[in-house]
N, C-alpha and C positions, 0 to 999 in steps of 0.2 A: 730805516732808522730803528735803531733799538729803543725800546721804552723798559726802564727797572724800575720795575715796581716796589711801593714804597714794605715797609713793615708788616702790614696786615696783610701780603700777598696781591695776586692778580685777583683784586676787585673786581666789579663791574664799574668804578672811576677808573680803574685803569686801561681797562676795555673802552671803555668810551673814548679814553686819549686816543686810542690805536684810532678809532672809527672817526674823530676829529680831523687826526693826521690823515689816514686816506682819505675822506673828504677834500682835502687840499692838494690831492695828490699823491703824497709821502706813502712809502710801502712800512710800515710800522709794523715792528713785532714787540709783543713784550714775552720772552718764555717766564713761564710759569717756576720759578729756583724751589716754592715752595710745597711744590708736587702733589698741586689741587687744595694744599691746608690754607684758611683763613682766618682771622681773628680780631674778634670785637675789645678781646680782654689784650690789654696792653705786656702784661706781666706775661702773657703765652704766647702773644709776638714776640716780641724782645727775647724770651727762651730760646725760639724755634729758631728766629734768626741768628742767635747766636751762634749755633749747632752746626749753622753751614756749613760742609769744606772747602774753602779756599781753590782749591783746586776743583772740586764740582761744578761750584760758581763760573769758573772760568772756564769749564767744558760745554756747561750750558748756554753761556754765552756764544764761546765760540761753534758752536753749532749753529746756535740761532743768527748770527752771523752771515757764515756760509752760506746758510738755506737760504736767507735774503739777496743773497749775492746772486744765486741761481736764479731768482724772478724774473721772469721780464719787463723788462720798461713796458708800459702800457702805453 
């Protein structure tokens, strides 16, 4: 399962999703779009996420994708 992460990047609430989801099972990845940056201040969220490219977005995705596709069932 993919998890995106909200605005202010891969949190440690987002990490916790992933480690919920394994808990139950589910092989959960969230990648990281915003390349380790996090943010308390709304105005440098909302910046950064703007900035994304489209087409990045959707390389990282599909990467992280992939890799989850390789795991093995436990």
């Amino acid at each position: 399962m993919l998890v995106i992460h909200e605005i202010f990047g891969l949190t440690d609430w987002v990490r916790g999703v992933c480690d919920q989801l394994a808990e139950n099972g589910l092989i959960a990845i969230a990648p990281d779009l915003l390349s380790g940056q996090t943010f308390s201040d709304l105005d440098a969220a909302r910046k950064a996420i703007s900035e994304l490219k489209k087409e990045k977005v959707q390389a990282d995705l599909a990467a992280a994708s992939a890799f989850a596709l390789k795991i093995p069932a436990g």
